[in-house]
C-alpha positions in Angstrom: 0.0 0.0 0.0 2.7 2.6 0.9 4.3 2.0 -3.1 1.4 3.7 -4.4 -0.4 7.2 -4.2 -3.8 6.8 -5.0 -7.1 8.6 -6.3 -10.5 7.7 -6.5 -11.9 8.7 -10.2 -15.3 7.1 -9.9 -17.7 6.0 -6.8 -21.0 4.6 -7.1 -23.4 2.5 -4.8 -22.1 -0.6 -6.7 -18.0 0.0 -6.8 -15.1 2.1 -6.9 -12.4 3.3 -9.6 -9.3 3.8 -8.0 -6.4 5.0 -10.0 -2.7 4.3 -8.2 0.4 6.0 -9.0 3.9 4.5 -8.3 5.7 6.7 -5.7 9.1 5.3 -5.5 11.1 4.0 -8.8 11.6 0.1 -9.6 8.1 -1.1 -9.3 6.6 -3.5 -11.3 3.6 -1.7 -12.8 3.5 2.4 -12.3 0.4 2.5 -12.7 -2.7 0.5 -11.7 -6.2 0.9 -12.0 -8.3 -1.4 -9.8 -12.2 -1.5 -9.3 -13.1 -2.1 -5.7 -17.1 -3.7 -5.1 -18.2 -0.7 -3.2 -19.9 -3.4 -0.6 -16.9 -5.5 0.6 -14.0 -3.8 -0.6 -12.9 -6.8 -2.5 -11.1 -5.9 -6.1 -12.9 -7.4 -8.9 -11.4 -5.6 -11.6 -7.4 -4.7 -12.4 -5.6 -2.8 -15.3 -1.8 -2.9 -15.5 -0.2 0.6 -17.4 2.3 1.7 -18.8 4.1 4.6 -18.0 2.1 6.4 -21.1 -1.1 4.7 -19.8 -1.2 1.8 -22.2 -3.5 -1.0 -21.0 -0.3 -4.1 -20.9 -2.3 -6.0 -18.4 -5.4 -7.0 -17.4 -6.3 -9.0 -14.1 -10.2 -10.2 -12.7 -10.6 -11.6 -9.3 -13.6 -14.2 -8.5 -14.9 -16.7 -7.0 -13.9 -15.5 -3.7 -13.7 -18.3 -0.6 -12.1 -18.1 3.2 -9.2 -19.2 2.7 -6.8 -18.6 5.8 -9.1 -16.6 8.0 -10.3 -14.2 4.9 -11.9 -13.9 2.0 -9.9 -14.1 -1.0 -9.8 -14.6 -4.8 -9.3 -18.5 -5.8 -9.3 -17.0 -9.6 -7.4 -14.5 -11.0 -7.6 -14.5 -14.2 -4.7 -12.3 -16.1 -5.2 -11.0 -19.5 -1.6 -10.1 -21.3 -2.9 -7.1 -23.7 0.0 -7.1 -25.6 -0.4 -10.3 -26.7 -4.3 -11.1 -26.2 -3.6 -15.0 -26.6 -1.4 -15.5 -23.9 -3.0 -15.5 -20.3 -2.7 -17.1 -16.7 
């Protein structure tokens, strides 16, 4: 949490756009934007950028279960943008 700034650039009832910015050099990903289910605060939603703001990544969390005392993703399904047929 303390790599990133961040800024909330949409809020509804139903979730949350949250745009982070690297603060310190050497980071994976500079920039992130996640969207957060505005109920339980759980990301369902990630996009990797690059420094220029191209899309290089894209990451969706489901089919969350309690898995060591909290609930967490058992999915995460990652998207490479670059190269739409590879994926994990």
């Amino acid at each position: 949490a303390g790599d990133y700034n961040h800024k909330i650039e949409k809020k509804d009832d139903k979730q949350w756009e949250l745009f982070l910015e690297a603060n310190k050099q050497g980071l994976t990903y500079s920039k992130i934007r996640v969207w957060i289910d505005a109920k339980d605060k759980r990301p369902l939603k990630a996009e990797f950028l690059t420094l220029s703001g191209k899309t290089i990544k894209t990451a969706s969390y489901e089919d969350y279960r309690n898995t060591l005392g909290m609930m967490r993703p058992s999915k995460i399904h990652i998207v490479d943008n670059l190269k739409k047929d590879q994926y994990s």
